[in-house]
C-alpha positions as CSV (number, residue, x, y, z in Angstrom):
1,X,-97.3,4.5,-67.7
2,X,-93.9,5.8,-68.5
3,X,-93.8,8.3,-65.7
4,X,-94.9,5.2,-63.3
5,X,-91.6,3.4,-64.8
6,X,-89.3,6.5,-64.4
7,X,-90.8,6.9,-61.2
8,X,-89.8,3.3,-60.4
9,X,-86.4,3.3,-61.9
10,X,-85.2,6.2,-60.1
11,X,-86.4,4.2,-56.8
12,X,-83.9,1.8,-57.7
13,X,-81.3,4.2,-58.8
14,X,-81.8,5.7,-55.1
15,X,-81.4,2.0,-53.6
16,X,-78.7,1.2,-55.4
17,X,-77.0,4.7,-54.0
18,X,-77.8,4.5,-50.8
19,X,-76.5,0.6,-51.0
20,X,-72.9,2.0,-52.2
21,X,-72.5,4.6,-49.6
22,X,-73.1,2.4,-46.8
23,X,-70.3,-0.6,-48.4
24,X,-66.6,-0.7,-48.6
25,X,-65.5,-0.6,-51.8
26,X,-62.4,-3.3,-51.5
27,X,-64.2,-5.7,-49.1
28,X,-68.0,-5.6,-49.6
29,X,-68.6,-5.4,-46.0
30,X,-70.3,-2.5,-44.8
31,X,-68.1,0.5,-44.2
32,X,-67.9,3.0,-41.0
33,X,-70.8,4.7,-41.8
34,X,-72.9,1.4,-42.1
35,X,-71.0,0.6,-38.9
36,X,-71.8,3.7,-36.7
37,X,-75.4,3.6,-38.0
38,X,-76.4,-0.4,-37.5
39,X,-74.4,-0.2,-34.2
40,X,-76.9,3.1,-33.1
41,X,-80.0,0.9,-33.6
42,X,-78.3,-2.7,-32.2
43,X,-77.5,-0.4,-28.6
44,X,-81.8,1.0,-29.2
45,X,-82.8,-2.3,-29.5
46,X,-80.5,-3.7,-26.3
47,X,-81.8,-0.7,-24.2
48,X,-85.3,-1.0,-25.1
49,X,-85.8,-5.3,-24.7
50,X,-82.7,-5.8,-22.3
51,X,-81.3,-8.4,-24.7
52,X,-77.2,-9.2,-24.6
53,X,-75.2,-7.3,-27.4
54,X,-71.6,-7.9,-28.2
55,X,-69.3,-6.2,-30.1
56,X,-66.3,-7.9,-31.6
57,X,-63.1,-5.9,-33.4
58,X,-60.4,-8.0,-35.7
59,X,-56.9,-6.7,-36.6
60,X,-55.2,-8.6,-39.2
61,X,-51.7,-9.3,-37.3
62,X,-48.4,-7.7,-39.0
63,X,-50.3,-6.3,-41.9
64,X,-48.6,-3.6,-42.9
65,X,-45.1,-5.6,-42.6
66,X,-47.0,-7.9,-45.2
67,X,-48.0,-5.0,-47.3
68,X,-44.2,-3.5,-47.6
69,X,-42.8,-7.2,-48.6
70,X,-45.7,-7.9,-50.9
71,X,-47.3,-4.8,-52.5
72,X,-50.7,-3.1,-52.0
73,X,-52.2,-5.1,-54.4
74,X,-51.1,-8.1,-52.0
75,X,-52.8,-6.7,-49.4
76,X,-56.0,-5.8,-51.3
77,X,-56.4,-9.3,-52.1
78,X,-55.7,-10.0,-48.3
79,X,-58.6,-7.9,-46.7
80,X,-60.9,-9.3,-49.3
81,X,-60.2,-13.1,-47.9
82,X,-60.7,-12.1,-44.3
83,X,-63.9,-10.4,-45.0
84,X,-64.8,-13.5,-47.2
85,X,-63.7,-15.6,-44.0
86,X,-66.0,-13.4,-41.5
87,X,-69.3,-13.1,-43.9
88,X,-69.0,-16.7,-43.9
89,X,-69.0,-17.3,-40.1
90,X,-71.3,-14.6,-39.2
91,X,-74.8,-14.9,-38.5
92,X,-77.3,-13.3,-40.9
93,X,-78.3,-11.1,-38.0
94,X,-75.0,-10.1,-37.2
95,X,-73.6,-7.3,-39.1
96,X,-70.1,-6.6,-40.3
97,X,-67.9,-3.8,-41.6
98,X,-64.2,-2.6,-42.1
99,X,-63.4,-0.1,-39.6
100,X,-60.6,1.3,-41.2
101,X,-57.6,-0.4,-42.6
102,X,-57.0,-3.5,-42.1
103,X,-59.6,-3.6,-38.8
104,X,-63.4,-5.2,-38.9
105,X,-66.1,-4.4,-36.7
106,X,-69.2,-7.3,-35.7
107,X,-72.0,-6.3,-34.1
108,X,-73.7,-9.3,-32.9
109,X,-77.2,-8.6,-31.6
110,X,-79.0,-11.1,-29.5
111,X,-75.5,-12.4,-28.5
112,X,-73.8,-13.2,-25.1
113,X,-70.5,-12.8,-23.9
114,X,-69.4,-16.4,-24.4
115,X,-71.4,-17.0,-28.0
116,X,-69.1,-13.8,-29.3
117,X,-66.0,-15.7,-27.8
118,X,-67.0,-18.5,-30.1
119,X,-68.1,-16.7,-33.3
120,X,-64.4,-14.6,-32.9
121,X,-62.4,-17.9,-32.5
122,X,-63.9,-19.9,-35.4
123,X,-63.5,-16.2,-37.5
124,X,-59.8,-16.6,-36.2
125,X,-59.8,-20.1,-37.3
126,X,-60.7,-19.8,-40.3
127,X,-58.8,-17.3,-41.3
128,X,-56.1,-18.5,-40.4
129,X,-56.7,-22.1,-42.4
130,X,-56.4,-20.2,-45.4
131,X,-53.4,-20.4,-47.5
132,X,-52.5,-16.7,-49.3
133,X,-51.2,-17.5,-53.0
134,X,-49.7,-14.2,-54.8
135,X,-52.3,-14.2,-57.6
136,X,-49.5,-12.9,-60.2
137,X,-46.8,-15.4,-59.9
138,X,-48.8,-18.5,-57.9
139,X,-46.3,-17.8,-54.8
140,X,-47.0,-19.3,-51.9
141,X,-46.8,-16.5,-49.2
142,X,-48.0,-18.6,-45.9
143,X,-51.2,-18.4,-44.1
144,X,-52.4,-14.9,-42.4
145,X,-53.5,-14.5,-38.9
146,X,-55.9,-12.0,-37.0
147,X,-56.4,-10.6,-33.4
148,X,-59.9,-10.3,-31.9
149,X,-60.9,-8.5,-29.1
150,X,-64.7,-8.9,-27.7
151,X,-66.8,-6.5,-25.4
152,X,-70.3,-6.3,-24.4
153,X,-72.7,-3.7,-24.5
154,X,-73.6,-2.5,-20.7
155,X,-77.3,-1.0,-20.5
156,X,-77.1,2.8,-21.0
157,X,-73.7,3.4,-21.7
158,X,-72.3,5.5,-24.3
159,X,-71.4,3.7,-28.0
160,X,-67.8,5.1,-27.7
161,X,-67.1,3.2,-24.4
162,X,-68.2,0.1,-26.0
163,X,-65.6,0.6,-28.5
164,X,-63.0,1.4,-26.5
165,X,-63.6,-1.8,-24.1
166,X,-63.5,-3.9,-28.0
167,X,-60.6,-2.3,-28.8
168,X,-58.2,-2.2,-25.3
169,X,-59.4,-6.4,-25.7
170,X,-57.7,-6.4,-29.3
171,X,-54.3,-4.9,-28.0
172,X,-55.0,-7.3,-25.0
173,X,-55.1,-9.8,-28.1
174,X,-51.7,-8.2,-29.9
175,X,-50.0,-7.7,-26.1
176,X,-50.9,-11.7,-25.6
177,X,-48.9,-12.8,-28.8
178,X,-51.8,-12.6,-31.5
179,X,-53.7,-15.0,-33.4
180,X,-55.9,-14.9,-30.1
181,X,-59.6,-13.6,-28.9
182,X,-59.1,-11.6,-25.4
183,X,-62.6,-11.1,-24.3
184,X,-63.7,-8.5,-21.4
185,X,-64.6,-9.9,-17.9
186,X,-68.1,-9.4,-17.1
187,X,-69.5,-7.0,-14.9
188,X,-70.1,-8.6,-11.6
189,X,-72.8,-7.4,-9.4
190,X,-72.9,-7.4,-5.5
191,X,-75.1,-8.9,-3.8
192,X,-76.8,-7.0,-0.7
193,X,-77.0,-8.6,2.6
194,X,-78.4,-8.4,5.2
């Protein structure tokens, strides 16, 4: 009986591991290993049943400007509202993760082109109704904004270049002023005649 309970509690000591590896630290979301792994079996699942996956990345606009006026701990406190603001608007099958910095990653399985436009403008939107008080002195520092660029996943294509489509969307975003979604125009396929 008490190897059965060592035997069990190690289980959850191995759980629990495995749990923190995969999750960012600061924000809770998943992190880039979480990321490249859930993104691996999203692309296996959209090749194998032909169903729509987008991917959306988010750059919080003039972070590190904010950072230097406001200190790091400022900006801590900053990424953990936005990923407060995006686990809120995502969809339980959705899964989301810090990139790197201050960029998120959504993978939204089961997802076309147009639904991601709207799940990235009401993640825009509500990040950008929130008002960012300096938890030290109460200060009133303004509201914070994001960029969002959205892509989707084309049967058989490498994971990089669906990054690379997200992410040339999300300068598209920054380019276009910020505080905006640019989403990727869909593939269009001729028609034969004839």
């Amino acid at each position: 009986r008490e190897n059965s309970l060592e035997v069990e509690q190690l289980k959850q000591n191995l759980a629990q591991t495995k749990q923190e590896s995969l999750t960012d630290q600061l924000t809770k979301l998943g992190n880039r290993k979480h990321f490249d792994i859930e993104l691996d079996k999203a692309v296996g699942r959209s090749n194998k049943d032909g169903s729509p996956l987008c991917l959306i990345m988010a750059d919080i606009d003039h972070f590190k400007a904010f950072n230097d006026t406001w200190g790091h701990q400022t900006g801590d406190q900053v990424l953990r509202l936005v990923s407060a603001c995006i686990k809120n608007d995502v969809r339980e099958s959705d899964v989301s993760a810090r990139y790197g910095g201050e960029e998120f990653v959504l993978i939204l399985p089961d997802t076309s082109l147009k639904e991601a436009q709207s799940i990235a403008d009401q993640v825009r939107q509500t990040v950008q109704s929130k008002k960012v008080m300096k938890r030290s002195t109460g200060q009133d520092l303004g509201t914070i904004t994001i960029s969002l660029g959205v892509a989707q996943y084309r049967k058989g294509e490498e994971h990089p270049k669906l990054i690379d489509r997200a992410d040339e969307c999300l300068y598209a975003a920054k380019e276009d002023g910020r505080n905006c979604v640019v989403v990727e125009q869909p593939t269009v396929k001729s028609k034969k005649t004839g």
